[in-house]
N, C-alpha and C positions, 0 to 999 in steps of 0.2 A: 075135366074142368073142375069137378067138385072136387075133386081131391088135391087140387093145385090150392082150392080157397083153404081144405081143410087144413093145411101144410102151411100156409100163409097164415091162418088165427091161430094156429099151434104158437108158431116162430113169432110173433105177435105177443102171446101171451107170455111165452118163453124171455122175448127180450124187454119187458114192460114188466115182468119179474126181475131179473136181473139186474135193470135199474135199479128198482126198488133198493133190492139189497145194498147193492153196492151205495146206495146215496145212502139209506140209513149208517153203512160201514162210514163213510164221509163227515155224517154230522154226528157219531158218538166219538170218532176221533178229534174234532174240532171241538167239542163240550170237555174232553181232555187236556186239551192245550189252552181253551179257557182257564179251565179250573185252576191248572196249574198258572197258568198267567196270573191270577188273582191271588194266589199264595204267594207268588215272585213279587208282586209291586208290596206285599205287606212285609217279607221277607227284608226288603231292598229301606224301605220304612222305616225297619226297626234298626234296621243298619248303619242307618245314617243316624239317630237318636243315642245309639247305645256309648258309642265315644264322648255325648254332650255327661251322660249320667257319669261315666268314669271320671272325667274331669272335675264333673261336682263332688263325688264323693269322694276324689284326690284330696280336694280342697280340705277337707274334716279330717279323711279316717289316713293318717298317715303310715299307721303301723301295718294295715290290713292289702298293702301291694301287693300280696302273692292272689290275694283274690280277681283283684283289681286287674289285674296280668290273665287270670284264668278267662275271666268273661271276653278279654279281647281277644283271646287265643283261641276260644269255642266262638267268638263274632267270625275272625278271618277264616275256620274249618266250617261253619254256614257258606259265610260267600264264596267259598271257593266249592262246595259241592253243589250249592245254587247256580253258580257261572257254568259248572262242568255238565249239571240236568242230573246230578245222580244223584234221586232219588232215595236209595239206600243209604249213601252217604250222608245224605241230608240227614235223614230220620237219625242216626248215629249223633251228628254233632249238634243239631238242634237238642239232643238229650241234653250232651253237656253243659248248652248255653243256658239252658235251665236251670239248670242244676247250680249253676255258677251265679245267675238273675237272682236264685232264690237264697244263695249264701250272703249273698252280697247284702238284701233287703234283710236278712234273719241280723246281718251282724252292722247297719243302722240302725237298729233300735238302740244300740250302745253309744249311738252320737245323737244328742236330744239335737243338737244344733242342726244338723243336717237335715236330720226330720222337718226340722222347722222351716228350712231355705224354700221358698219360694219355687225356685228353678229346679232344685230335686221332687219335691210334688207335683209340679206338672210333666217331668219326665215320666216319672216310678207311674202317675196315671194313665203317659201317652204309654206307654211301654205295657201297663197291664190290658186297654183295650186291645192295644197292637198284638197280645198274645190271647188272646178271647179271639179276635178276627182271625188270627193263624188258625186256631181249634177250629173254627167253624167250618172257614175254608177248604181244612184238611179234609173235613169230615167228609164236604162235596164234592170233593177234590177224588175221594177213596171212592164215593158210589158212584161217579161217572168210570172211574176205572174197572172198579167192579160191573158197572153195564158193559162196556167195552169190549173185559176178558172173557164174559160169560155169551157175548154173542158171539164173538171170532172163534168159539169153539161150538158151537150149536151147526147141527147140519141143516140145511144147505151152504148156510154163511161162511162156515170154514170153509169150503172150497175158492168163493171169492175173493175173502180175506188172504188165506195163502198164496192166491194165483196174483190178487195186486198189493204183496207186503202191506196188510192190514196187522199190526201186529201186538202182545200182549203190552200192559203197563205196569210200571210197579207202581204200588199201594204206599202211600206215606204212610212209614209204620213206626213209631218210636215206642219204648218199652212201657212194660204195663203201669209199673208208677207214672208214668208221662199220658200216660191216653187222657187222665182227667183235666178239664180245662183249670189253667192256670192261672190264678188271680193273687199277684202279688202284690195287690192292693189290701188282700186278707189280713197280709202282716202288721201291717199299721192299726189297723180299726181296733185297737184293745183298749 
């Protein structure tokens, strides 16, 4: 009889462990899918903003189209690796989109008039918060993943995690000139 109890608190503690794990495996993968949900609706944000800016600054800088062309061609390589979830690809063409945001603001300073438009200020501002809230998000966004990876390999967890496809995340990771938060609001303040 004792050993039927002992064998019952064993299996007891055994599966009240088990739980445990597995619901902590449950809510660092939903703190993931948060995270990444909160990059998605700023993503999706800045998506829909970024054709109002090209069209304003159509309106001025007539000669600078190939730029003009570059930032919508790094906007649709965002949405489409934001639609697909990947991750990698994201980090890749969010470079670009940068990279293309920031020529674009460098080579406005050459149009006083635009600078001055009403509706390009409040874009070029909605557009630099929206890229201050990408950084931040990212940043939450990498250390939930990082809690994530680093317990789906810790033992006992890896055996849960592999038995019910708990499995790793990738890191938004875009190249070292990009890690710094973006304020392309910078360029104008002179």
């Amino acid at each position: 009889m004792i050993l039927l109890i002992v064998i019952l608190a064993i299996s007891l503690v055994a599966f009240v462990y088990f739980v445990g794990i597995y619901n902590g495996l449950v809510a660092l993968r939903e703190r993931v899918k948060q995270a990444w949900s909160n990059i998605d609706v700023l993503l999706k944000q800045r998506h829909d903003e970024l054709p109002k800016l090209v069209d304003t600054c159509r309106q001025y800088m007539q000669y600078e189209q190939a730029t003009l062309e570059k930032v919508m061609q790094a906007r649709a390589a965002v949405h489409q690796a934001r639609d697909a979830g990947n991750v990698a690809a994201l980090g890749g063409a969010e470079q670009q989109l940068r990279v293309g945001l920031g020529q674009l603001f460098a080579l406005a300073e050459n149009y006083p008039q635009l600078k001055a438009n009403e509706s390009f200020q409040q874009l070029q501002s909605r557009i630099s918060a929206l890229e201050e809230s990408i950084a931040d998000r990212r940043e939450f966004y990498n250390e939930q993943v990082q809690l994530n990876n680093t317990r789906i390999d810790q033992f006992p967890d890896l055996l849960i995690a592999r038995r019910y496809g708990f499995g790793a995340k990738a890191l938004l990771e875009f190249d070292a000139g990009e890690k710094a938060d973006v304020d392309v609001g910078a360029l104008f303040r002179s």
